[in-house]
C-alpha positions as CSV (number, residue, x, y, z in Angstrom):
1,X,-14.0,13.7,5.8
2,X,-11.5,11.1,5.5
3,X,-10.0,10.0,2.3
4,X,-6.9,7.9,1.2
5,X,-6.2,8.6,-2.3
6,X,-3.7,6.1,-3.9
7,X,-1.5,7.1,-6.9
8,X,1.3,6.0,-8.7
9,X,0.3,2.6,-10.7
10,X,0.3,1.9,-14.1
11,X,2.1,-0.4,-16.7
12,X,5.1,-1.7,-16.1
13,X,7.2,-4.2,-17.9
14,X,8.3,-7.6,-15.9
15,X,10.7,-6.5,-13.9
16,X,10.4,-3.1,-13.5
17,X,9.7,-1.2,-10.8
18,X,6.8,1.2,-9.7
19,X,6.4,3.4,-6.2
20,X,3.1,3.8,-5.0
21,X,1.9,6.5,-2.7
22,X,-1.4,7.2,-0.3
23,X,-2.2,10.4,0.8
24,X,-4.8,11.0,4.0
25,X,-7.2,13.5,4.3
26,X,-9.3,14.0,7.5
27,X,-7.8,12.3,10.4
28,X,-4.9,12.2,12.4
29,X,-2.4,10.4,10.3
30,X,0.0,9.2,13.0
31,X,-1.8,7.7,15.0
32,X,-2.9,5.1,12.3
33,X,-1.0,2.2,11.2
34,X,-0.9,1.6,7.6
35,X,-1.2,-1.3,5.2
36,X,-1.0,-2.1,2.0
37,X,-3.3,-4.7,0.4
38,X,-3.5,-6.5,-3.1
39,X,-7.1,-8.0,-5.1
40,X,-6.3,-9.5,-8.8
41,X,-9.2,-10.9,-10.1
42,X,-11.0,-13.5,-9.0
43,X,-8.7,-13.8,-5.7
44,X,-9.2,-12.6,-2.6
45,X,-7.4,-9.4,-1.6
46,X,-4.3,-9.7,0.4
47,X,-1.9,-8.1,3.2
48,X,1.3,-6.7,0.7
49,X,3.0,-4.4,3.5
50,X,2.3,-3.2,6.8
51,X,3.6,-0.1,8.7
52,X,3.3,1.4,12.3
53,X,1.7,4.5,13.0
54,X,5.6,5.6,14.0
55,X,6.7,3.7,11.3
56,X,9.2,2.0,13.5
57,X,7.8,-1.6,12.5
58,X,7.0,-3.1,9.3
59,X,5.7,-6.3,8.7
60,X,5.3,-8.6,5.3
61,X,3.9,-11.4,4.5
62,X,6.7,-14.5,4.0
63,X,5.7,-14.3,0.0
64,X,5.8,-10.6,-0.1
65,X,9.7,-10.2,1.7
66,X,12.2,-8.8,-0.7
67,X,10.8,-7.3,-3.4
68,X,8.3,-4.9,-1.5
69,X,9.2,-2.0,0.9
70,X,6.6,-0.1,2.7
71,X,7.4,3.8,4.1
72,X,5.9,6.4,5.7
73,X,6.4,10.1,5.7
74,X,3.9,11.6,8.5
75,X,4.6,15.0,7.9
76,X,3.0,14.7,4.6
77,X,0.8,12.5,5.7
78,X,1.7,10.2,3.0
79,X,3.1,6.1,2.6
80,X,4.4,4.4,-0.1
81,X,4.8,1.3,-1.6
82,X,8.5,0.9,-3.5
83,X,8.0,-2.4,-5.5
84,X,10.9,-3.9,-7.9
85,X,11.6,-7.2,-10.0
86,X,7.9,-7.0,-10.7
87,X,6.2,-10.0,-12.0
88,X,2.8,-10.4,-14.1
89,X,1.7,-12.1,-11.1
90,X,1.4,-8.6,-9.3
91,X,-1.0,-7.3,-11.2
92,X,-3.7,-5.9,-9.1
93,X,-5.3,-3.7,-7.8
94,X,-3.3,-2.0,-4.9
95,X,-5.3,-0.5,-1.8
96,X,-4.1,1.4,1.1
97,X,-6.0,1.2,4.1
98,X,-5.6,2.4,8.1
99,X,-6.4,1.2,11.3
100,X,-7.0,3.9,14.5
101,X,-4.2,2.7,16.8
102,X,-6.3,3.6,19.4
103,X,-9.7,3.7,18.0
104,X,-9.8,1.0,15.6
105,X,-11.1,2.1,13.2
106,X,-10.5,1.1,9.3
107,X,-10.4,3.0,6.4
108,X,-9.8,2.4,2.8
109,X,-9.0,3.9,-0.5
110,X,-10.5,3.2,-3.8
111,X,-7.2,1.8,-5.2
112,X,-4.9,1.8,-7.9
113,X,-4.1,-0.4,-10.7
114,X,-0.8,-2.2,-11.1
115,X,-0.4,-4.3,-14.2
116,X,2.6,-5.8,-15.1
117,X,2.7,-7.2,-18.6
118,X,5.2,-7.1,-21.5
């Protein structure tokens, strides 16, 4: 069955930094890319971070360079999401999702919450 499971969020203080991580259960993890995505409420969720299946290539949105760093560690199956200088304007909840880089096919995790408040 496949399954991300996000961890790592919580309450941090303005400008503070958290690492998130995803761990996959149930499919081939390298041959998926990986993203990160945001949803605060009542917006729309949004691309934070994305990673190749290799992890060779990255890619950010323009307002999400600099502050965000997406990795992946395919021997544990696992990628992260190091963010610093957080701002209460990231708060949100953070999802990880993958795309088959052959098949296609999307998954998602339930997410985690990120609030940043002082």
């Amino acid at each position: 069955q496949v399954q991300l499971v996000e961890s790592g969020g919580g309450l941090v203080q303005p400008g503070g930094s958290l690492r998130l991580s995803c761990a996959a259960f149930g499919f081939t993890f390298s041959n998926y890319a990986m993203s990160w995505y945001r949803q605060a409420p009542g917006k729309e969720r949004e691309l934070v971070a994305r990673i190749s299946s290799t992890g060779g290539n990255t890619n950010y949105p323009d307002s999400m360079k600099g502050r965000f760093t997406i990795s992946r560690d395919n021997a544990k199956n696992t990628v992260y999401l190091q963010m610093n200088s957080l701002k209460p304007e990231d708060t949100a909840v953070y999802y990880c999702n993958a795309v088959g880089r052959y098949s296609g096919s999307s998954h998602w995790g339930q997410g985690t919450q990120v609030t940043v408040s002082s």
